[in-house]
PDBQT receptor file of N, H, CA, C and O in Angstrom, charges set to zero:
ATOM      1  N   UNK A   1     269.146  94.069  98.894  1.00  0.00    +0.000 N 
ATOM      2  CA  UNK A   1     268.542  95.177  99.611  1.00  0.00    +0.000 C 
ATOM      3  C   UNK A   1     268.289  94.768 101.062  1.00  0.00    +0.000 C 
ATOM      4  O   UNK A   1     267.825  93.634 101.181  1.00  0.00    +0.000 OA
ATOM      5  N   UNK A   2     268.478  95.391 102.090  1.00  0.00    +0.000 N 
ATOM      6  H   UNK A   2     268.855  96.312 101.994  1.00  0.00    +0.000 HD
ATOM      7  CA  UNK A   2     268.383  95.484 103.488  1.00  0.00    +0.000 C 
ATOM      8  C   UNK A   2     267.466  96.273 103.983  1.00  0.00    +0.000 C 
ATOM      9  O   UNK A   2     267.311  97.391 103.493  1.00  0.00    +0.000 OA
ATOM     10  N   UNK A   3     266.706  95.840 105.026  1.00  0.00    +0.000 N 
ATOM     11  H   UNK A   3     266.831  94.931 105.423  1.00  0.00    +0.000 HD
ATOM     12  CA  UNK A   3     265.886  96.380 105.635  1.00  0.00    +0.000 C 
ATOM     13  C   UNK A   3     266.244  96.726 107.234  1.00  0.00    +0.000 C 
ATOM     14  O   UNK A   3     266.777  95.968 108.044  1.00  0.00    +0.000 OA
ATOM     15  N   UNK A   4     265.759  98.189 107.455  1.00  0.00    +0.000 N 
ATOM     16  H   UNK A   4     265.326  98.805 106.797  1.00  0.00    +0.000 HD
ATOM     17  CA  UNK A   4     266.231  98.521 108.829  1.00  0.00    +0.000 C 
ATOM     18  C   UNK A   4     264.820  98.985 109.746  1.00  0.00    +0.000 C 
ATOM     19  O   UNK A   4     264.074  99.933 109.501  1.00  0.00    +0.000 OA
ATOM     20  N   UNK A   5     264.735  98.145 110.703  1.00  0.00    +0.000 N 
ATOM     21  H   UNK A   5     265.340  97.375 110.902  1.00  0.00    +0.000 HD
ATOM     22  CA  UNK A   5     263.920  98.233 111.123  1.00  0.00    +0.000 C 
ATOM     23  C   UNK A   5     264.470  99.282 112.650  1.00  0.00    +0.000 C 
ATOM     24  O   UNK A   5     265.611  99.199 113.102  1.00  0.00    +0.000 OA
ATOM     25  N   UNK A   6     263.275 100.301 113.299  1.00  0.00    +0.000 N 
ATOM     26  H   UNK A   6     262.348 100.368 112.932  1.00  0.00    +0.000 HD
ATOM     27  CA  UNK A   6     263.856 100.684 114.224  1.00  0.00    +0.000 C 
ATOM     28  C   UNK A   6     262.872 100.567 115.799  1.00  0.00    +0.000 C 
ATOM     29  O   UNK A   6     261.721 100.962 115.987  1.00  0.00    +0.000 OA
ATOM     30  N   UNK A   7     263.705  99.962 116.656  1.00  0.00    +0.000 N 
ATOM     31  H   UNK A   7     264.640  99.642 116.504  1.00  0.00    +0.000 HD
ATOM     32  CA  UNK A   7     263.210  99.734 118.259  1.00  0.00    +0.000 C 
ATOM     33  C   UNK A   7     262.885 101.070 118.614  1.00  0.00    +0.000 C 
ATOM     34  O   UNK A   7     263.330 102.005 117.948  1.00  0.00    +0.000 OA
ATOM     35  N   UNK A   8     262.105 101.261 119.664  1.00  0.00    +0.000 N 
ATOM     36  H   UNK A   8     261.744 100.501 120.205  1.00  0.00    +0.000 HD
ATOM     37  CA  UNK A   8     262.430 102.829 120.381  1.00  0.00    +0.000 C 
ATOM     38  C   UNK A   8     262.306 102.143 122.121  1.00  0.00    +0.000 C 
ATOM     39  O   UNK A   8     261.155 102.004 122.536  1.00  0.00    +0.000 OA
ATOM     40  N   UNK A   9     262.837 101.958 122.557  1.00  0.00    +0.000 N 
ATOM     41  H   UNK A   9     263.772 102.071 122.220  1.00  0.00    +0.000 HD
ATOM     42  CA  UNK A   9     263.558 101.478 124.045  1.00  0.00    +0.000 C 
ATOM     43  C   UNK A   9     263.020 102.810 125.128  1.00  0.00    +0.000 C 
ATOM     44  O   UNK A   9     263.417 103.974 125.072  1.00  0.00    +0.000 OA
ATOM     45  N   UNK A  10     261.830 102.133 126.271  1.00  0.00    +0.000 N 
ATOM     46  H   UNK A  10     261.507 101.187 126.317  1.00  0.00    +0.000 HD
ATOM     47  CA  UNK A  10     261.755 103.264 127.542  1.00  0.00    +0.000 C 
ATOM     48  C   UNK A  10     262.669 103.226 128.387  1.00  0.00    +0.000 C 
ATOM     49  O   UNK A  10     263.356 102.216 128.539  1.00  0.00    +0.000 OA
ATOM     50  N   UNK A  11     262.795 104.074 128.924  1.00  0.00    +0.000 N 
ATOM     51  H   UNK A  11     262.236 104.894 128.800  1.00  0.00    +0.000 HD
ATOM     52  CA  UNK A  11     263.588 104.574 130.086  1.00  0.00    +0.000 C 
ATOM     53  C   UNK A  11     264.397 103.340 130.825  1.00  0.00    +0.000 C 
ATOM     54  O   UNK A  11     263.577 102.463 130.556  1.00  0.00    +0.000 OA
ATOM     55  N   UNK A  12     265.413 102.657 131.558  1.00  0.00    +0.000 N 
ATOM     56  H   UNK A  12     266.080 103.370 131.777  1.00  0.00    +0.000 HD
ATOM     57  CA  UNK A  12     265.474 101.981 132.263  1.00  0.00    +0.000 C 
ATOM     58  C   UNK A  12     265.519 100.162 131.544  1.00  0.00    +0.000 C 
ATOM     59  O   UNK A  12     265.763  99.122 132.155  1.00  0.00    +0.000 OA
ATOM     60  N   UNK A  13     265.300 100.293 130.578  1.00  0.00    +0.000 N 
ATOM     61  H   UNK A  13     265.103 101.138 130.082  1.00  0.00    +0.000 HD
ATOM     62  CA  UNK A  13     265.261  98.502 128.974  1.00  0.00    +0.000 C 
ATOM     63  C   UNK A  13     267.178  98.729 129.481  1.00  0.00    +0.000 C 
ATOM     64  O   UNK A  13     267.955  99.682 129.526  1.00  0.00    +0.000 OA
ATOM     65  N   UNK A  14     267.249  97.293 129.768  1.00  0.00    +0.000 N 
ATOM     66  H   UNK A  14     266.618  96.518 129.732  1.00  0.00    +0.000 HD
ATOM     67  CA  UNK A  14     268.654  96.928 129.061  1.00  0.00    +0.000 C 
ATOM     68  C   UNK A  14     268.994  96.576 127.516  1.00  0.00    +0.000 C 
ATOM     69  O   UNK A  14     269.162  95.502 126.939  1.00  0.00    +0.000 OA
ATOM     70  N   UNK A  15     269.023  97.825 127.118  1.00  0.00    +0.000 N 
ATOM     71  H   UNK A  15     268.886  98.697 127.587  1.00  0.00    +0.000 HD
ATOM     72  CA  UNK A  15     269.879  97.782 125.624  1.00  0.00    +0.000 C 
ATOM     73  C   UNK A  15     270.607  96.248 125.154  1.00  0.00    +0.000 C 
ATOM     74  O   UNK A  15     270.387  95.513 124.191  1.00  0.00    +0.000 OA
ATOM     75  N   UNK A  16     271.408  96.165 126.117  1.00  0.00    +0.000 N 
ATOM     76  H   UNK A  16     271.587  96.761 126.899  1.00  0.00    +0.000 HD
ATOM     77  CA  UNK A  16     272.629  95.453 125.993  1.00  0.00    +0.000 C 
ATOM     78  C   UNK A  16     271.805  93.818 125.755  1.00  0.00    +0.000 C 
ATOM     79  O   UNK A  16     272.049  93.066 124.812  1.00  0.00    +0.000 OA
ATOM     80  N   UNK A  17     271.184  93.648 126.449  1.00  0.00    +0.000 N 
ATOM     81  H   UNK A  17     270.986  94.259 127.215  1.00  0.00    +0.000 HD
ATOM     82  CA  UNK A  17     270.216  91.956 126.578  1.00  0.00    +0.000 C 
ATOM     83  C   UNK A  17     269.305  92.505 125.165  1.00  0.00    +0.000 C 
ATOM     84  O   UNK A  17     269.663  91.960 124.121  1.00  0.00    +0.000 OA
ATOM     85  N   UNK A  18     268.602  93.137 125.088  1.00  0.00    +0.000 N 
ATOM     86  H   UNK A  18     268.312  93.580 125.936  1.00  0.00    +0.000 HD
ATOM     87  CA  UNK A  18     267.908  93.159 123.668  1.00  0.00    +0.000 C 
ATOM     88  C   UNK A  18     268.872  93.529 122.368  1.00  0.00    +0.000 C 
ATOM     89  O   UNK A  18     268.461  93.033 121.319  1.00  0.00    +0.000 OA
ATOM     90  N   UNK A  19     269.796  94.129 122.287  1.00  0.00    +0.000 N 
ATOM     91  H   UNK A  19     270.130  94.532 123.140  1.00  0.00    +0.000 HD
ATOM     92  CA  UNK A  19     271.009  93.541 120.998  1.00  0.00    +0.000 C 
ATOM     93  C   UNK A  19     271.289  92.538 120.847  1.00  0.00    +0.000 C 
ATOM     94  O   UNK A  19     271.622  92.292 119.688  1.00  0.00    +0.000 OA
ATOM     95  N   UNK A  20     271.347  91.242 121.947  1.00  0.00    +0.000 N 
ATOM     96  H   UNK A  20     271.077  91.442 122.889  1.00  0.00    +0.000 HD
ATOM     97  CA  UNK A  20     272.302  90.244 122.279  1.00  0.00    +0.000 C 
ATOM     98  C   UNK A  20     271.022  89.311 121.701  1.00  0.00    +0.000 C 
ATOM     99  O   UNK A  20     271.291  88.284 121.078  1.00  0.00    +0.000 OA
ATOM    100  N   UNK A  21     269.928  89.617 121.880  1.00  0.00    +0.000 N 
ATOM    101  H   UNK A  21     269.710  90.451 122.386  1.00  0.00    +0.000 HD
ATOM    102  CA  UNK A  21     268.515  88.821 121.559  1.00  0.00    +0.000 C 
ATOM    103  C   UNK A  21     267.998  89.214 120.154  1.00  0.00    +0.000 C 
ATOM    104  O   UNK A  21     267.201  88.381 119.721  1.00  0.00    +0.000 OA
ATOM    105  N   UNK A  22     268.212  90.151 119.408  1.00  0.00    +0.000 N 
ATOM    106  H   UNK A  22     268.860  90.827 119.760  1.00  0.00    +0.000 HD
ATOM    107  CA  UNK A  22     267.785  90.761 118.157  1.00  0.00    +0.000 C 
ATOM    108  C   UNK A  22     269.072  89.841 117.902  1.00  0.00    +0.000 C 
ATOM    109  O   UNK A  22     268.754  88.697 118.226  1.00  0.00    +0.000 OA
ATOM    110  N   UNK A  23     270.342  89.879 117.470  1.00  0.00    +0.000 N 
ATOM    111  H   UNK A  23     270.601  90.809 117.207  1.00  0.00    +0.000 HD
ATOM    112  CA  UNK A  23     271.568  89.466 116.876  1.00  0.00    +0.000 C 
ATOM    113  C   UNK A  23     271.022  87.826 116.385  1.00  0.00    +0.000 C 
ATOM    114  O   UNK A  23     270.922  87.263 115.295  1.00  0.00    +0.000 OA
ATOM    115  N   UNK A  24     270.686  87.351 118.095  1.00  0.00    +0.000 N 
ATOM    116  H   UNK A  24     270.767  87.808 118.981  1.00  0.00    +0.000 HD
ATOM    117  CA  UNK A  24     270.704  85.962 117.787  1.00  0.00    +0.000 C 
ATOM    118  C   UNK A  24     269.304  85.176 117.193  1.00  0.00    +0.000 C 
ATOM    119  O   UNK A  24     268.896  84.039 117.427  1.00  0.00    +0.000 OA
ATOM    120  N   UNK A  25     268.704  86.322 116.277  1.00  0.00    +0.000 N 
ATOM    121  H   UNK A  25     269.036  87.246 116.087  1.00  0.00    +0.000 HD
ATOM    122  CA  UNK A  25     267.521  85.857 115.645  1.00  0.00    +0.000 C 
ATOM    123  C   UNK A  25     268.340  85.417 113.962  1.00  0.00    +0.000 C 
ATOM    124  O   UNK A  25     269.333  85.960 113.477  1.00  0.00    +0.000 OA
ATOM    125  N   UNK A  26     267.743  84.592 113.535  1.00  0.00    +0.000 N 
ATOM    126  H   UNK A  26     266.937  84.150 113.929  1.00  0.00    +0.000 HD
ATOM    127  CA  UNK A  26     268.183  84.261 112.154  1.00  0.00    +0.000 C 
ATOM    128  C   UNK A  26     267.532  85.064 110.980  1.00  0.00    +0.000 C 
ATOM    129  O   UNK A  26     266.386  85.354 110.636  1.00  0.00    +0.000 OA
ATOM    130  N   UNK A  27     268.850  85.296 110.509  1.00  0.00    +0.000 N 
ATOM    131  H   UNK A  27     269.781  85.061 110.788  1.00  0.00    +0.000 HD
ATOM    132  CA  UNK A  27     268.783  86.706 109.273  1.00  0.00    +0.000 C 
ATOM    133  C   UNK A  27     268.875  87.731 110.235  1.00  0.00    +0.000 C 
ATOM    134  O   UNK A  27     268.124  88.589 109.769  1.00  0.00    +0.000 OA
ATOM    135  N   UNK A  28     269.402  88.239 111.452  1.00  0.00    +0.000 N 
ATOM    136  H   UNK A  28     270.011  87.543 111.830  1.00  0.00    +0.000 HD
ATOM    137  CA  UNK A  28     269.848  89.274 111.794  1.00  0.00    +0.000 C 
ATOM    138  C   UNK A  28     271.392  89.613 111.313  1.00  0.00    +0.000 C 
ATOM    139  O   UNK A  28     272.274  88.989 111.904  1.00  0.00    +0.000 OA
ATOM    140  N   UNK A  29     271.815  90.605 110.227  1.00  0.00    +0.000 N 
ATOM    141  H   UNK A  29     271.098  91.111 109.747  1.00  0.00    +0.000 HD
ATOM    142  CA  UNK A  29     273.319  90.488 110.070  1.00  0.00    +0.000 C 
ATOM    143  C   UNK A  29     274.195  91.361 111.581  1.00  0.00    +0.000 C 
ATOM    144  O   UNK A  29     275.137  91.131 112.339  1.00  0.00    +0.000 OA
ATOM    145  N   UNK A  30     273.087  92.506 111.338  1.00  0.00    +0.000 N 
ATOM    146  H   UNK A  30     272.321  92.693 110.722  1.00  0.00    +0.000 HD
ATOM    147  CA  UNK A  30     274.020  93.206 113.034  1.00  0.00    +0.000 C 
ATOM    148  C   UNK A  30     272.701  93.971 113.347  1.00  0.00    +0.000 C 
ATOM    149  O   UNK A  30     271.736  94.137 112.601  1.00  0.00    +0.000 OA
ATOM    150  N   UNK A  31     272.949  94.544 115.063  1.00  0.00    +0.000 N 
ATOM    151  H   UNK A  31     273.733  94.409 115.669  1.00  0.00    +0.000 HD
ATOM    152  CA  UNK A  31     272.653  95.477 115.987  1.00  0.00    +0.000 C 
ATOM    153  C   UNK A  31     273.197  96.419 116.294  1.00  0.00    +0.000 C 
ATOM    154  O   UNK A  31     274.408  96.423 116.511  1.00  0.00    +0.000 OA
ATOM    155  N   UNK A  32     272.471  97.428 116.389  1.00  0.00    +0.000 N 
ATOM    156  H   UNK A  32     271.487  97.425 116.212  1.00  0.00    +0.000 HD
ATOM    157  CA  UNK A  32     273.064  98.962 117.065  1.00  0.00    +0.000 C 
ATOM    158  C   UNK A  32     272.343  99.335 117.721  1.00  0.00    +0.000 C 
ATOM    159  O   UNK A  32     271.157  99.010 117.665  1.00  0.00    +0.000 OA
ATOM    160  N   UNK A  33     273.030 100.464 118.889  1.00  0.00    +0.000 N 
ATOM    161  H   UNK A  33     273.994 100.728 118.934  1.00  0.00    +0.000 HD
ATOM    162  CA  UNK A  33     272.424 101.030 119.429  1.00  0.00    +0.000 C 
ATOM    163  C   UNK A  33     273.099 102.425 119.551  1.00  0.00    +0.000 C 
ATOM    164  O   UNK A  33     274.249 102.731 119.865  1.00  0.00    +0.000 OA
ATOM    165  N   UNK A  34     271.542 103.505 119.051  1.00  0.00    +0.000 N 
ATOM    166  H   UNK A  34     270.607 103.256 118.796  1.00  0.00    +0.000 HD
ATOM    167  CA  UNK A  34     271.536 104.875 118.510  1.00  0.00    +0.000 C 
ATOM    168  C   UNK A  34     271.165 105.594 119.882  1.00  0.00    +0.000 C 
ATOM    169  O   UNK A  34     270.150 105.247 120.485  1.00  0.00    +0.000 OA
ATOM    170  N   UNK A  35     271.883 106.462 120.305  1.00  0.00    +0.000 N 
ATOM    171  H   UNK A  35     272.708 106.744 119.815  1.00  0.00    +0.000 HD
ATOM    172  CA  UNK A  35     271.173 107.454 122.053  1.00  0.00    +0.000 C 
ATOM    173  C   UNK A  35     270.678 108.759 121.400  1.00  0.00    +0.000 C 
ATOM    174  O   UNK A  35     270.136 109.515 122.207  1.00  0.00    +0.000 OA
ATOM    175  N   UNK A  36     270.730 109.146 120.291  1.00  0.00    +0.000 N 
ATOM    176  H   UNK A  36     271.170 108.533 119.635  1.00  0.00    +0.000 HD
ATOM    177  CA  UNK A  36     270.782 110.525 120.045  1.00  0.00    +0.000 C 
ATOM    178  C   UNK A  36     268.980 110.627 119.866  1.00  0.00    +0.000 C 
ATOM    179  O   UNK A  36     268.740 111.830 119.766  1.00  0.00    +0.000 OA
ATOM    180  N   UNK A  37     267.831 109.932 119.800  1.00  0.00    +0.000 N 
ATOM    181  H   UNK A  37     268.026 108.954 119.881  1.00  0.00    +0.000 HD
ATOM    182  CA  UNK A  37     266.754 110.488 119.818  1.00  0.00    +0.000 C 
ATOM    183  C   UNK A  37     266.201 110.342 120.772  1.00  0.00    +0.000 C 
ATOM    184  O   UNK A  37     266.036 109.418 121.569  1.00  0.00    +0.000 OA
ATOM    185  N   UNK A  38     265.755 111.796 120.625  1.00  0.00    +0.000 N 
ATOM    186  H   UNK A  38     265.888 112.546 119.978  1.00  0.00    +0.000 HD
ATOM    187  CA  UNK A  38     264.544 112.719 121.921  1.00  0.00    +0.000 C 
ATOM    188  C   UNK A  38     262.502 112.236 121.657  1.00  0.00    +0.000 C 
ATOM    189  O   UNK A  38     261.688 112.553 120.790  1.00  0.00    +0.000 OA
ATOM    190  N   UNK A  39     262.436 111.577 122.611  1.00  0.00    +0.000 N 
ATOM    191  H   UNK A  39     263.098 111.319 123.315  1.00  0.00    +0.000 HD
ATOM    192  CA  UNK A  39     260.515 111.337 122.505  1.00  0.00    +0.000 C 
ATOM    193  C   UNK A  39     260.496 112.273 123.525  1.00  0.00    +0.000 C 
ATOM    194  O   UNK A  39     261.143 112.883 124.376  1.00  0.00    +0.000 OA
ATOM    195  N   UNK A  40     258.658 111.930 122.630  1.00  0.00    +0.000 N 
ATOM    196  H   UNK A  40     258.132 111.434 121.938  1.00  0.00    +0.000 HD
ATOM    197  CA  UNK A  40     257.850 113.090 122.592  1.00  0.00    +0.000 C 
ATOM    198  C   UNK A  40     257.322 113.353 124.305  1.00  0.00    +0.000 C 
ATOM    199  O   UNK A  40     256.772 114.263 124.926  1.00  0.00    +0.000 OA
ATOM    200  N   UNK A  41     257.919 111.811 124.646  1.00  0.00    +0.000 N 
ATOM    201  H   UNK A  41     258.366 111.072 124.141  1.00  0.00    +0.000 HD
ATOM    202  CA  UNK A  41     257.005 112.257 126.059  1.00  0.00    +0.000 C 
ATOM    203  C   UNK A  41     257.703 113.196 127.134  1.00  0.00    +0.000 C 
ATOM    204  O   UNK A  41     257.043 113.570 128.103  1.00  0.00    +0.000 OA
ATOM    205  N   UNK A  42     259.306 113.665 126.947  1.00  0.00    +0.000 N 
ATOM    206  H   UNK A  42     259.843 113.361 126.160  1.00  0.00    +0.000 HD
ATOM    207  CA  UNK A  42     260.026 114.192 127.415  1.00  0.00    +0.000 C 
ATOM    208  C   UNK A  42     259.779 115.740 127.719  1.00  0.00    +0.000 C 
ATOM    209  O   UNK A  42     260.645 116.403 128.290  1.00  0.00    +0.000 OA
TER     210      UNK A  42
């Protein structure tokens, strides 16, 4: 069983450096990155 944990990233976060830093934690199998959700502060 797998567990998915989820980030929520503000405005302006390099995505790309925090995948590259989540990945290279041990017991990370993979990273994604999802654009399709809208916050509330919008």
């Amino acid at each position: 069983m797998n567990t998915e944990i989820i980030v929520t990233l503000e405005n302006g976060a390099d995505s790309n450096l925090i995948i590259q830093i989540i990945e290279n934690i041990k017991g990370v199998l993979k990273a994604s990155i999802k654009n399709d959700i809208k916050s509330d502060k919008e």
